[in-house]
C-alpha positions in Angstrom: -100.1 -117.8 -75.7 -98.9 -117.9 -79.1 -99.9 -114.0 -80.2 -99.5 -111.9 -77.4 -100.6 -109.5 -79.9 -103.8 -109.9 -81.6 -104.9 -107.5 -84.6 -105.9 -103.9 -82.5 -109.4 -103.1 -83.9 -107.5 -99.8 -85.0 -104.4 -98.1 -85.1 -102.2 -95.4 -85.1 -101.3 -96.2 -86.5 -105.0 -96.6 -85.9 -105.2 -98.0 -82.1 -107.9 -95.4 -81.7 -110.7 -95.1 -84.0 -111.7 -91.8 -84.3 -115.1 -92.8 -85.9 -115.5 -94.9 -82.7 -113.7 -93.9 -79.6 -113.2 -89.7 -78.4 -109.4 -89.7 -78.9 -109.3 -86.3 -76.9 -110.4 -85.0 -73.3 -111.8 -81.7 -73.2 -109.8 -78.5 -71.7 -110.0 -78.3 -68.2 -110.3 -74.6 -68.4 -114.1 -76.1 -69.2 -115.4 -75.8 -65.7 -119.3 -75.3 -65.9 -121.6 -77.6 -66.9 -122.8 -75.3 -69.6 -119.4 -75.5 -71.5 -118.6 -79.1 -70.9 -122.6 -79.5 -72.3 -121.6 -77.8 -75.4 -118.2 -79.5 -75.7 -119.9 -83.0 -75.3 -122.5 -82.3 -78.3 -120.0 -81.0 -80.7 -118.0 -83.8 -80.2 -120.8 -86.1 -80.4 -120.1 -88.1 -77.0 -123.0 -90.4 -75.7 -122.0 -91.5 -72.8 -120.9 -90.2 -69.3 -118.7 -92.4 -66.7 -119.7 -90.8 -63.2 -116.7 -92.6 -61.0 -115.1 -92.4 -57.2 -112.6 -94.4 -55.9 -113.5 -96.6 -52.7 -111.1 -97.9 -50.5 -109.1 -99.9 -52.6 -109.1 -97.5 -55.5 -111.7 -99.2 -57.5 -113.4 -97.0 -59.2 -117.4 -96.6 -58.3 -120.5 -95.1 -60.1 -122.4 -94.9 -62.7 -122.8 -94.6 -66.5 -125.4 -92.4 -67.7 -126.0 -91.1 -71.3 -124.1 -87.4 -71.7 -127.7 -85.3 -72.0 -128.4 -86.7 -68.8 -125.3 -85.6 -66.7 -125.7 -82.2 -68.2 -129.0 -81.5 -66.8 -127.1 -81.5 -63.4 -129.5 -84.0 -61.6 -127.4 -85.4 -58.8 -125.7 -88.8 -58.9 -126.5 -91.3 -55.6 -124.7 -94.1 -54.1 -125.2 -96.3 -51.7 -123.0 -95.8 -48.3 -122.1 -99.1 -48.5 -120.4 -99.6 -51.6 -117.1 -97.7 -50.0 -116.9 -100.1 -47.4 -117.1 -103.4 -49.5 -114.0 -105.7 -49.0 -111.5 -106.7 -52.1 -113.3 -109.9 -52.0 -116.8 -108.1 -52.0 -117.8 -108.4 -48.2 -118.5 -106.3 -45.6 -117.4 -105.6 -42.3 -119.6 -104.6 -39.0 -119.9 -101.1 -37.6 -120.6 -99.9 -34.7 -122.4 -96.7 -34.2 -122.2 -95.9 -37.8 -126.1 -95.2 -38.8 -125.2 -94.5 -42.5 -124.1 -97.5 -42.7 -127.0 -99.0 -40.9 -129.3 -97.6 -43.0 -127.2 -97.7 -46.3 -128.1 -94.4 -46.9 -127.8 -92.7 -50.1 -124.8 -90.6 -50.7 -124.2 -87.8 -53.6 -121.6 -87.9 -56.2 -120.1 -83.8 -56.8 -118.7 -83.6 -60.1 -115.1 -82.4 -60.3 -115.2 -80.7 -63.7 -111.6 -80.5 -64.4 -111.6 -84.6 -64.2 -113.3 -84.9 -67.4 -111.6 -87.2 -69.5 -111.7 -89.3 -72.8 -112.2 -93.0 -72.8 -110.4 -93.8 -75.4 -111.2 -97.6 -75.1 -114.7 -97.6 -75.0 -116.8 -98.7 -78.3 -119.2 -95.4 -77.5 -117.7 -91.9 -77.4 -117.2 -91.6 -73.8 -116.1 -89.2 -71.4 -115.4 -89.7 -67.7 -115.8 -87.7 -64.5 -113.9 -88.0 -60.9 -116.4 -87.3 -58.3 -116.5 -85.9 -54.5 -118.7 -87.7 -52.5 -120.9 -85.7 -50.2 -123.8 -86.2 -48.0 -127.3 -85.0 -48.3 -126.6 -81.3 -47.3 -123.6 -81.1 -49.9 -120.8 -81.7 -47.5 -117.9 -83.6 -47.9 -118.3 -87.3 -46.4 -114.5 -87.8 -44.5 -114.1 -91.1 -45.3 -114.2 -90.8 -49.3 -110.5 -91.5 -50.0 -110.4 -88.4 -51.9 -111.5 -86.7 -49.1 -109.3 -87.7 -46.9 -106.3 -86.2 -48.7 -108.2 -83.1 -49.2 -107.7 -83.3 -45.5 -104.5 -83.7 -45.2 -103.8 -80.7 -47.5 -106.0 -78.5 -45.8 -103.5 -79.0 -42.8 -100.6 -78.2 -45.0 -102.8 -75.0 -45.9 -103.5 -73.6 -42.5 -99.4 -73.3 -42.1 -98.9 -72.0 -45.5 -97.5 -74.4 -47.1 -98.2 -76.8 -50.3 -97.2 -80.4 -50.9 -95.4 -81.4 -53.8 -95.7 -85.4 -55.2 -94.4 -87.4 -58.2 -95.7 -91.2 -58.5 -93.6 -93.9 -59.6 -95.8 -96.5 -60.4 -94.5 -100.5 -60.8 -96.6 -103.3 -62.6 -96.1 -106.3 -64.2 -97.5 -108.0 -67.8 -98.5 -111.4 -67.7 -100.4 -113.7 -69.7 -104.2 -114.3 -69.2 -104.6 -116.0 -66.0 -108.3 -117.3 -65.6 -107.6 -119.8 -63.4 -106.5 -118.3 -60.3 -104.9 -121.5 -58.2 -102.5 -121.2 -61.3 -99.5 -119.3 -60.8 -98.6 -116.2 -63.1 -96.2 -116.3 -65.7 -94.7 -113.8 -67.8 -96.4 -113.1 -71.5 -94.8 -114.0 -74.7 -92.9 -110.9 -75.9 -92.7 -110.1 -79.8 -89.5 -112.5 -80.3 -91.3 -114.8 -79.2 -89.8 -116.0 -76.0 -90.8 -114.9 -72.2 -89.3 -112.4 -70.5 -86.1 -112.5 -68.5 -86.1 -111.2 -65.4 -82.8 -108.9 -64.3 -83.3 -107.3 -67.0 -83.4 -103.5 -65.4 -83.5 -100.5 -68.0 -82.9 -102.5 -70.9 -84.4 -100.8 -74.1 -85.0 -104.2 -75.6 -86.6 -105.8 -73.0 -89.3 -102.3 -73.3 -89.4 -103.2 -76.9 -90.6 -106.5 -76.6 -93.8 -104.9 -75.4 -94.2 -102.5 -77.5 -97.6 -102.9 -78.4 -98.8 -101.9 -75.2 -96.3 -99.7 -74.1 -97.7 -97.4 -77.7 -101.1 -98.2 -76.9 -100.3 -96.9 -73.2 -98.9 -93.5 -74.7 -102.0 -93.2 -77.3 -104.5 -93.4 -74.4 -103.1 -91.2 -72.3 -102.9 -88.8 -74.7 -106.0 -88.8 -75.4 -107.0 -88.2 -71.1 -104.3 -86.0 -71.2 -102.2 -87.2 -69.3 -98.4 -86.5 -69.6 -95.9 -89.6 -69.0 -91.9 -88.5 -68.0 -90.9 -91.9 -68.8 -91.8 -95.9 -68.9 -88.7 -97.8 -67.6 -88.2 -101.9 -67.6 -87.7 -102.4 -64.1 -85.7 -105.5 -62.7 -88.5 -108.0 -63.2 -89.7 -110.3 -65.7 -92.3 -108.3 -67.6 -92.3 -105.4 -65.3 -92.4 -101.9 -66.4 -92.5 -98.5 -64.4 -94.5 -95.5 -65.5 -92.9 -92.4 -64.1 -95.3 -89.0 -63.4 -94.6 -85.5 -63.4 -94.2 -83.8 -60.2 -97.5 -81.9 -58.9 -100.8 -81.0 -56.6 -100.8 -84.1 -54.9 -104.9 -84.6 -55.4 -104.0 -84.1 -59.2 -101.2 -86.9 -59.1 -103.2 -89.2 -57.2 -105.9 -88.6 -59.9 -104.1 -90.0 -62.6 -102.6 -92.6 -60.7 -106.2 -93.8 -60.4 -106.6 -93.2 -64.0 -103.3 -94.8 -65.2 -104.3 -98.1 -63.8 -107.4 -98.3 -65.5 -105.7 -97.3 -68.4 -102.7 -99.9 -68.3 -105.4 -102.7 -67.6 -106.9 -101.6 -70.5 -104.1 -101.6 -72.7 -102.6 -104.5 -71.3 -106.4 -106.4 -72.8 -106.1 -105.1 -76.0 -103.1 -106.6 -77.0 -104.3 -110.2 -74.9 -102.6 -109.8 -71.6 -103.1 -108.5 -68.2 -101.6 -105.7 -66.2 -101.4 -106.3 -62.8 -100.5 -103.8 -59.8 -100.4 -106.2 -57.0 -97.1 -106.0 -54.7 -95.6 -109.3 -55.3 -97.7 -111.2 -58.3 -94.9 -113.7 -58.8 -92.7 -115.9 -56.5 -88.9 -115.1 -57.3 -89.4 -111.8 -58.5 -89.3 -108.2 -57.2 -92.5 -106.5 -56.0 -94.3 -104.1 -57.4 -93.5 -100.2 -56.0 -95.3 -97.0 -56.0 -92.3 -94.6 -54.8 -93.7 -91.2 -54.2 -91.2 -88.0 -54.2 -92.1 -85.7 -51.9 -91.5 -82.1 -51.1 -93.4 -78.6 -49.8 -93.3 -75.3 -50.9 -94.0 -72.1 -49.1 -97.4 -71.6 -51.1 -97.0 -67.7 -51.9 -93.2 -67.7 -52.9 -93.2 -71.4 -54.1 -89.8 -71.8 -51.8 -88.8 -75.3 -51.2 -89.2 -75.8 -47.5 -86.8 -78.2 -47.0 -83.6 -76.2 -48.6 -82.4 -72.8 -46.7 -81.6 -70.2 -49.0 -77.9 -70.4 -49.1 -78.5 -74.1 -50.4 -78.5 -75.9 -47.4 -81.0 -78.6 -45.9 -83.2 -76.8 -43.6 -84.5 -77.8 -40.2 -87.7 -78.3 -41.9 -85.8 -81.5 -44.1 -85.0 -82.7 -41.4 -88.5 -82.6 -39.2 -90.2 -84.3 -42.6 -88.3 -87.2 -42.3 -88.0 -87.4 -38.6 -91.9 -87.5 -39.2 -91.9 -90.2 -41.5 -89.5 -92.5 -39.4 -91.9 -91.9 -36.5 -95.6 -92.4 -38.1 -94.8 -94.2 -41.1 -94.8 -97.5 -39.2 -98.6 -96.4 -38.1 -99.3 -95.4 -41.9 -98.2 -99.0 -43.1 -101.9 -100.5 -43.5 -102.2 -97.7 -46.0 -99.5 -98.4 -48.3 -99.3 -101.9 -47.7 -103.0 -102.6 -47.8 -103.2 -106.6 -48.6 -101.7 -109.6 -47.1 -99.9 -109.3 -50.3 -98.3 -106.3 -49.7 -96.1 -107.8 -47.6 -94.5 -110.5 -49.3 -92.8 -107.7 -51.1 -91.5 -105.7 -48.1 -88.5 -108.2 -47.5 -85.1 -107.8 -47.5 -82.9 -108.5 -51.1 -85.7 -107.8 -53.2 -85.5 -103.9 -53.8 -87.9 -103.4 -51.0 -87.2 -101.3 -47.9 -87.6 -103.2 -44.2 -87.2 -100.2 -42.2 -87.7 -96.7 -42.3 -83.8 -95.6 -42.5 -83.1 -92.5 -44.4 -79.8 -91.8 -46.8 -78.9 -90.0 -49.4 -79.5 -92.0 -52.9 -79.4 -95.0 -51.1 -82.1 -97.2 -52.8 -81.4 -100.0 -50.0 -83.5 -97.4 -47.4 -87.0 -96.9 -47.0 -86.6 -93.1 -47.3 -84.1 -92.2 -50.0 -83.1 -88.6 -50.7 -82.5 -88.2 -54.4 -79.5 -86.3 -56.2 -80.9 -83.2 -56.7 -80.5 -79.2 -56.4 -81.9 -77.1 -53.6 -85.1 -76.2 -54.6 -85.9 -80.0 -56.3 -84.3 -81.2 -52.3 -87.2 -83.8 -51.7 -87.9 -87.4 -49.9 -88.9 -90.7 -51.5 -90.9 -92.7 -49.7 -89.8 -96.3 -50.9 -92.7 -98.1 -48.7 -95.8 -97.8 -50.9 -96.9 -100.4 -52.7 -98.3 -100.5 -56.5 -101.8 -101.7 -55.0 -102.0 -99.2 -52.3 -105.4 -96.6 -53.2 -102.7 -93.4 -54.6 -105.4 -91.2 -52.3 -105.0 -92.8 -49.2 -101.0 -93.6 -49.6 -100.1 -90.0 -50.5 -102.7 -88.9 -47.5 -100.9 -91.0 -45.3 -97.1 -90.2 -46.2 -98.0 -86.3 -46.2 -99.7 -86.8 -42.9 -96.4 -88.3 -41.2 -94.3 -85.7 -43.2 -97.1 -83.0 -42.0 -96.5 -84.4 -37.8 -93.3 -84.0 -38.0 -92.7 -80.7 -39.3 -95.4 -78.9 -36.9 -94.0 -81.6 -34.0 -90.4 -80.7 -34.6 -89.1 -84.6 -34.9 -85.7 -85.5 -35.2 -84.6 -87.7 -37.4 -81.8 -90.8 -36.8 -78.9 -90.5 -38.2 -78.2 -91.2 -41.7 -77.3 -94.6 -43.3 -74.9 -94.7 -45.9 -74.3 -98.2 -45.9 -76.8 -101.8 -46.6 -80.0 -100.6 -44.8 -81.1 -104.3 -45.8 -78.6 -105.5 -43.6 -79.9 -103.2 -40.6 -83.6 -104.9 -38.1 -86.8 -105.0 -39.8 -88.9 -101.9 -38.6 -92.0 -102.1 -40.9 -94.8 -104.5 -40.0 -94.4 -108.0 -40.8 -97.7 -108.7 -41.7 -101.3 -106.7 -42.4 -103.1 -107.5 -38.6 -99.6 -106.1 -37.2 -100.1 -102.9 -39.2 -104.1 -102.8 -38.5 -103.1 -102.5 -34.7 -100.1 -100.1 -34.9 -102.6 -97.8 -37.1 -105.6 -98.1 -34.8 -103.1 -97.0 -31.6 -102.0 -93.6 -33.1 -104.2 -91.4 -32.2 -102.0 -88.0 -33.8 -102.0 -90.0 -37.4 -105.7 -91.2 -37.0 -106.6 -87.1 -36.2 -104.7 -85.5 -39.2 -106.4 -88.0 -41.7 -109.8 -88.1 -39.8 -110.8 -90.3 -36.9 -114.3 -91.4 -38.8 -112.4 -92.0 -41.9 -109.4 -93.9 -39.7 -112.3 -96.5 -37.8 -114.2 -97.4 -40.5 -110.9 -98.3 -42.8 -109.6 -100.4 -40.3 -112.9 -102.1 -39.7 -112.5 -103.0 -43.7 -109.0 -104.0 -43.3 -109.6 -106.2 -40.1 -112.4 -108.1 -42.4 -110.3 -108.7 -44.7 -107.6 -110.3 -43.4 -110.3 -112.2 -41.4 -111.5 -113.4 -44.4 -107.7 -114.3 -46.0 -107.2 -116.5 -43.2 -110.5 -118.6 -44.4 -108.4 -120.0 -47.4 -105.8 -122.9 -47.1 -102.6 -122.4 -49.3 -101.0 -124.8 -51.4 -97.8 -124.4 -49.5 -99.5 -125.7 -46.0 -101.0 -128.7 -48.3 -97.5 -129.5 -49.7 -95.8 -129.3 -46.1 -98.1 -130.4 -43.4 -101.2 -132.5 -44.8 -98.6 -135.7 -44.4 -96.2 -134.3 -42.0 -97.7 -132.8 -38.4 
């Protein structure tokens, strides 16, 4: 690729036209359709993105011009377009008549989701949306439902999850081919990137381009960034979140990938969230911080007033060691995921917990007692943010209202200690599908049908020959 930066159309420095693209996302104080109607004509947008995330995050609906989605006439989907595969299939149900039917399903506008698209050649705006049935209920299995879920259960005790995403991805050039492998993009000196090249400013600067169109469009959704990191790949960079509501966080994870891909296109290379897009380098992480406050004081749970780690710490964790195994097909959702989760590659194996030990799959950060919180180290970059932060909380949620212990602490090479996660996606299908008290706390309908999609997928992966089985046993068995 000899420019990995081809003239913007604009910049700011003029990267976003103001006579083309909506540089700015209106309030979300602006939660009626009357306002936002108002908003969208004196800004002059046209268009209206009506999305939901499926199962693998993608983001579903419909475009629609804005006079249109102000009139309030409901949105409809198909039932089946949540349960369509990564490759585009689907899977059999049993005893699910809405999918039998493919029965229409209603998208709910959540107002304070309206957002710029900055990238679009049309002043555009778009809009997460609940999916509901046709008596305006929540359907369980919508991802975002799901979490919703998960939080009502935190609710009912009085308590309120707090999440920061980490998220990991990797540049690359243009790949149209895909039997070719990946290779790092050219970088403004001119050469590829290095890999161990961890926190080094110049290694950020050699992708600037993106990394400033990154910051102009989410500014203009609104979106706040703590910091963008080079991480220890070739190419890779890590986008660090603001701790929050957990639906809100996942919101603009699902956001910020869009957003990166699109970035990544405007200055002629790709963005890619997959867990382990390159042979010999790290994977690709979504670490998600997590703690819970007492929702009327805002009292971290996990700290006891003198200071002190409370029981509550340690029931959270001894959650997560206990269910997180079960929860693995959530935040390792591909066959892919788990080329990432092995040992010597910054990836945890096992579920061990330590204090800012980045060896263990549960690492308990430096902090003070009321930021005392647990990083879940598991989650891929690929995982749906709805479904991975639904199924962390849920094991965190088991073990505090279960009372689990946790195991002792590691404070040495947890690399070095027996592989606890799965090894591979049909491992984690099965430990999933046998825990019942994980399957109730995200919802049994939602839990059947996901692993039905997951099942056909790897079903599907096992369809296709790799090179590597060409190369060492066409001549050799």
């Amino acid at each position: 690729m000899n420019d990995p930066y081809p003239p913007p159309a604009a910049g700011r420095s003029g990267r976003i036209s103001p006579e083309i693209s909506l540089g700015v996302s209106p309030p979300a104080s602006l939660d009626t359709i009357g306002g936002l109607a108002v908003w969208l004509r004196e800004h002059a947008v046209e268009e209206v993105e009506c999305v939901t995330p499926d199962f693998a995050g993608i983001g579903r609906g419909k475009v629609m011009p804005a006079d249109k989605f102000t009139r309030t006439t409901p949105t409809y989907l198909p039932t089946s377009l949540f349960f369509l595969t990564i490759t585009g299939g689907y899977p059999d149900f049993d005893g699910f008549n809405a999918y039998d039917i493919d029965a229409d399903l209603a998208l709910r506008p959540d107002l304070a989701t309206t957002r710029a698209v900055p990238w679009a050649s049309d002043r555009s705006v778009q809009v997460i949306h609940d999916v509901c049935d046709r008596d305006g209920k929540l359907v369980e299995f919508a991802p975002r439902s799901v979490l919703r879920r998960v939080l009502d259960h935190y609710a009912a005790k009085g308590w309120r999850p707090v999440v920061a995403p980490e998220l990991e991805f990797y540049l690359t050039k243009p790949n149209p081919d895909p039997v070719l492998p990946l290779e790092p993009p050219i970088g403004r000196s001119g050469r590829k990137a290095q890999k161990a090249q961890a926190y080094s400013i110049a290694a950020v600067d050699e992708y600037d381009s993106v990394i400033e169109h990154i910051y102009d469009y989410a500014a203009a959704l609104g979106l706040e960034i703590d910091t963008i990191i080079q991480e220890a790949g070739a190419a890779q960079l890590e986008i660090n979140l603001l701790h929050g509501d957990p639906l809100d966080l996942a919101d603009q994870v699902f956001l910020f990938k869009r957003l990166i891909r699109e970035a990544a296109l405007r200055c002629g290379c790709y963005a890619t969230f997959m867990a382990k897009p390159m042979e010999g380098q790290p994977g690709s992480a979504m670490h998600i911080h997590q703690s819970v406050v007492v929702a009327k004081t805002g009292r971290n749970l996990f700290s006891n007033p003198d200071g002190t780690a409370s029981d509550a710490f340690r029931h959270f964790i001894g959650g997560q060691q206990t269910y997180l195994r079960a929860a693995a097909c959530l935040m390792a959702p591909y066959v892919n995921s788990y080329r990432r989760l092995v040992p010597g590659l910054t990836a945890p194996i096992n579920l061990d917990w330590g204090r800012d030990n980045r060896t263990t799959g549960l690492r308990i950060p430096i902090s003070d007692a009321q930021a005392r919180r647990v990083e879940n180290r598991v989650v891929g970059a690929d995982a749906n943010p709805y479904l991975a932060i639904a199924g962390s909380l849920a094991a965190g949620y088991l073990g505090l209202v279960e009372k689990l212990e946790p195991r002792r602490e590691v404070t040495d090479d947890s690399y070095n200690r027996p592989r606890e996660l799965p090894h591979g996606l049909l491992e984690a299908i099965e430990e999933f599908k046998g825990c019942a008290p994980l399957r109730e706390v995200l919802g049994d309908g939602f839990s059947g049908l996901y692993a039905a999609v997951k099942q056909h997928e790897f079903e599907e992966f096992m369809r296709v020959i790799s090179p590597w089985e060409r190369e060492y046993l066409l001549l050799t068995v």
